[in-house]
C-alpha positions as CSV (number, residue, x, y, z in Angstrom):
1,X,0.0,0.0,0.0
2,X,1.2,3.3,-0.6
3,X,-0.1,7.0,0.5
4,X,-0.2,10.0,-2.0
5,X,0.8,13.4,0.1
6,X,-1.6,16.1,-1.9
7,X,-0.7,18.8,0.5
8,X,1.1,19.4,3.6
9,X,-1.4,21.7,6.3
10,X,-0.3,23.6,8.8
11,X,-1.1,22.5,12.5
12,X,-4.4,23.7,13.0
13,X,-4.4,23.2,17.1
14,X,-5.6,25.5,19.3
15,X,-4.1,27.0,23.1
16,X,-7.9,25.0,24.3
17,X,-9.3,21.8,23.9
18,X,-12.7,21.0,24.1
19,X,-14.6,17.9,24.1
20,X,-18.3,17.6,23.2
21,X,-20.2,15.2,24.4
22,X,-24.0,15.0,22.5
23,X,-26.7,13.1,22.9
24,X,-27.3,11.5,19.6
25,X,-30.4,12.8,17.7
26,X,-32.5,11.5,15.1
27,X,-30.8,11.3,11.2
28,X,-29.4,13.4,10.2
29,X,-28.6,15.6,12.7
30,X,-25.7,13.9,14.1
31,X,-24.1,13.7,11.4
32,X,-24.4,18.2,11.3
33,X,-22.9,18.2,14.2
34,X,-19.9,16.0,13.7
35,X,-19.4,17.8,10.1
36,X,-19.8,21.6,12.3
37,X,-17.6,20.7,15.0
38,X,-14.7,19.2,12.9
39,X,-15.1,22.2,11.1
40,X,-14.8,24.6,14.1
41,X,-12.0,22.7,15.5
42,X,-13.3,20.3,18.7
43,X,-10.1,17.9,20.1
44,X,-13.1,15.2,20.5
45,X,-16.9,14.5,20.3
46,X,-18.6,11.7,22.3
47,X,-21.7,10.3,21.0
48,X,-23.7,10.0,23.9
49,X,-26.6,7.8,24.9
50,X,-28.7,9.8,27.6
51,X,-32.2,8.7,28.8
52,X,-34.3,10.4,26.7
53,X,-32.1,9.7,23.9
54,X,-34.6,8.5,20.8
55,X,-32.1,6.2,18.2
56,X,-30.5,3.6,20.4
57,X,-27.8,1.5,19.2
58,X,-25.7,-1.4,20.3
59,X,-23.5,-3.7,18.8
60,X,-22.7,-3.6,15.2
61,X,-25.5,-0.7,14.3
62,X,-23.3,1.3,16.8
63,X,-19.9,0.4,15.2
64,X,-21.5,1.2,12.0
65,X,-22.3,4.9,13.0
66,X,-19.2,5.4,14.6
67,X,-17.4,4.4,12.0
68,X,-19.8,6.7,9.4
69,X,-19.2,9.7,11.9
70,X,-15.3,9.4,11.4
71,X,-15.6,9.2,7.2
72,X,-17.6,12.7,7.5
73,X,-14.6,14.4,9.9
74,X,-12.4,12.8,7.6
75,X,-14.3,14.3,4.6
76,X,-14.9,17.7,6.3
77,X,-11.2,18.2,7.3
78,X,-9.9,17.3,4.2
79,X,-12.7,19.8,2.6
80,X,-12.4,22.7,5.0
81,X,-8.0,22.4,5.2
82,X,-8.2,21.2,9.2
83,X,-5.1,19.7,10.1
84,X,-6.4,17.5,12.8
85,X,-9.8,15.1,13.2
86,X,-11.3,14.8,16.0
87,X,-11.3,11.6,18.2
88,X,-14.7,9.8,17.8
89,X,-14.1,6.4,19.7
90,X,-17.5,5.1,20.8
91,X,-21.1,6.2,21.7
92,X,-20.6,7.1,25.8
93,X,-23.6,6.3,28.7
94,X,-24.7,9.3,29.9
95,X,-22.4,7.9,33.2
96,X,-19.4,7.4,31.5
97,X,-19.4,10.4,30.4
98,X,-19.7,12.5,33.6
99,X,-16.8,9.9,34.6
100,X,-14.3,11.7,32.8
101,X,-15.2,15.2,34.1
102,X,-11.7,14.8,36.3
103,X,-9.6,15.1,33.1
104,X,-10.7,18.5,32.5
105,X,-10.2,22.1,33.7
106,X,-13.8,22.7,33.3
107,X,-17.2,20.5,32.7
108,X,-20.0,22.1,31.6
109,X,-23.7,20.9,30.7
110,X,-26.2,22.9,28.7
111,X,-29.5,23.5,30.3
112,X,-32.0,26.2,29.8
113,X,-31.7,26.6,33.3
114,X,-28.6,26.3,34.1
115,X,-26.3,30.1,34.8
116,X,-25.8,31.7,31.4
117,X,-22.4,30.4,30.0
118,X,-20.9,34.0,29.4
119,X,-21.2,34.0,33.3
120,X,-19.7,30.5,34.1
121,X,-16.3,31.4,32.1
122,X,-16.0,34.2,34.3
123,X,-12.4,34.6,35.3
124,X,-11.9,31.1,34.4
125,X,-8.8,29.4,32.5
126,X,-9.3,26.3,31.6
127,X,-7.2,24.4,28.6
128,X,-9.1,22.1,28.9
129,X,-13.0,21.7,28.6
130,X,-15.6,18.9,28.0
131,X,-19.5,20.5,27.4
132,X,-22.3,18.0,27.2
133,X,-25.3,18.8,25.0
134,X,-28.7,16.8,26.1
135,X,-30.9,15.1,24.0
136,X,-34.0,16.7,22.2
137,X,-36.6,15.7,25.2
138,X,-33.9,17.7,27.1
139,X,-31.6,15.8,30.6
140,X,-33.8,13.9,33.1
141,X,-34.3,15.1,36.6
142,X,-31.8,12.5,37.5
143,X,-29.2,13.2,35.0
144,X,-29.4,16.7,36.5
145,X,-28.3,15.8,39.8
146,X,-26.1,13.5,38.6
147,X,-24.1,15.8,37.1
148,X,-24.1,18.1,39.5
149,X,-22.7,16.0,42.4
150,X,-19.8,14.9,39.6
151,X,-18.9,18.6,39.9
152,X,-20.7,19.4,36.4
153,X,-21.9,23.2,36.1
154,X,-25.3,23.8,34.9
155,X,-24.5,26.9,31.8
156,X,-27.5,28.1,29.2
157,X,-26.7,29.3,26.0
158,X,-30.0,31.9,26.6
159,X,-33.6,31.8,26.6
160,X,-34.5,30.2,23.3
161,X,-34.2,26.6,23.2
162,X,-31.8,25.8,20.6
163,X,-31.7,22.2,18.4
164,X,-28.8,19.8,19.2
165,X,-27.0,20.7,16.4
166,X,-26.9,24.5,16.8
167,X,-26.3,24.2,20.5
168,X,-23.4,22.0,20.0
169,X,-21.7,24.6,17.8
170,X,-23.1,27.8,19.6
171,X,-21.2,26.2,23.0
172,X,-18.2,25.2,21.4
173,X,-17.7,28.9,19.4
174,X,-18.1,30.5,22.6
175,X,-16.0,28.4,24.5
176,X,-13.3,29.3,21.8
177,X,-14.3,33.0,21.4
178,X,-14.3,33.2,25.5
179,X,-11.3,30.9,26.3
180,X,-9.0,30.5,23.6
181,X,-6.5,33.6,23.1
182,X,-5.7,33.2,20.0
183,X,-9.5,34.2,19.1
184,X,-9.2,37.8,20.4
C-alpha cells in the first residue's frame, strides 16, 4: 500500500481543547454536528446515549455509526483544510461520560436553566473543557443531579431553546471566542 501526500497543512491546534459530548439525535442531525464541530476545530466529540435519547444503538449498528461519523470528519477536514480530526471512539452512557469530568479544567452541561455560560467562564482558565449537550426531550431530573454531584456546572446558552445541532456549535464557538486567546 502506498499514501499519496496532496498537501502538507499547517497544524491547525488551538491553546484550548474541548470535548463535546451530545446526545445522539434523530438522522441526520448527528451527522451536522460532527461535520460543524470538525469544522470549528473540537479535540473530541462523544456520542452520547442519555435517557431520553430516541435512536439507540448497540453492537454492530453502533460500530457502523461510529465508524460513518469518522468518514464525515475525515471528509470535512480534508474539505475545509483542518489539520487535525477529532477523536470519535464510541457512543458514551450518559455515566461514562460524567466519569471523565476529572480530566478536564472545566465541565459544563447545557441547560435552559442552568447560569448563562458567558457568566460560568467568568475569570476562568481552563485548557481544557468537556460540554455535554442533552438530547432533544432535554436531561432527566436524574441526570441533572447527577451531574451536578460529579462537579458538572449547569450553563445556558439563553432563553431560546436551541436544536442539538446548533447548540453543540453555539457552545463550542463561545468556549473558543471566551477561552482561547488566539480568538481575540
Amino acid at each position: 500500500m502506498s499514501i499519496l501526500l496532496e498537501k502538507r497543512l499547517e497544524e491547525s491546534r488551538r491553546d484550548i481543547a474541548v470535548t463535546v459530548a451530545c446526545a445522539v439525535p434523530k438522522r441526520p442531525r448527528m451527522e451536522r454536528v460532527v461535520e460543524k464541530l470538525t469544522e470549528i476545530g473540537v479535540e473530541a466529540i462523544l456520542p452520547l446515549s442519555a435517557e431520553r435519547t430516541i435512536p439507540r444503538m448497540k453492537g454492530e449498528e453502533e460500530a457502523k455509526k461510529v465508524l460513518r461519523f469518522r468518514k464525515i470528519a475525515a471528509q470535512t477536514a480534508k474539505q475545509c483544510g483542518v489539520s487535525r480530526l477529532p477523536e470519535i471512539s464510541k457512543i458514551f452512557s450518559f455515566t461514562e461520560v460524567l466519569g471523565l469530568s476529572r480530566a478536564y479544567d472545566l465541565a459544563l452541561f447545557l441547560d435552559p436553566e442552568g447560569r448563562p455560560l458567558q457568566e460560568c467562564l467568568k475569570g476562568k482558565i481552563a485548557k481544557r473543557v468537556i460540554v455535554a449537550v442533552g438530547p432533544e426531550g432535554g436531561w432527566s431530573e436524574r441526570e441533572l443531579e447527577e451531574a451536578g454531584k460529579m462537579g458538572w456546572e449547569p450553563a445556558s446558552l439563553g432563553k431560546y431553546i436551541l436544536k442539538v445541532d446548533t447548540a453543540c456549535l453555539a457552545a463550542v464557538a463561545i468556549l473558543h471566542y471566551a477561552l482561547d486567546p488566539l480568538e481575540k
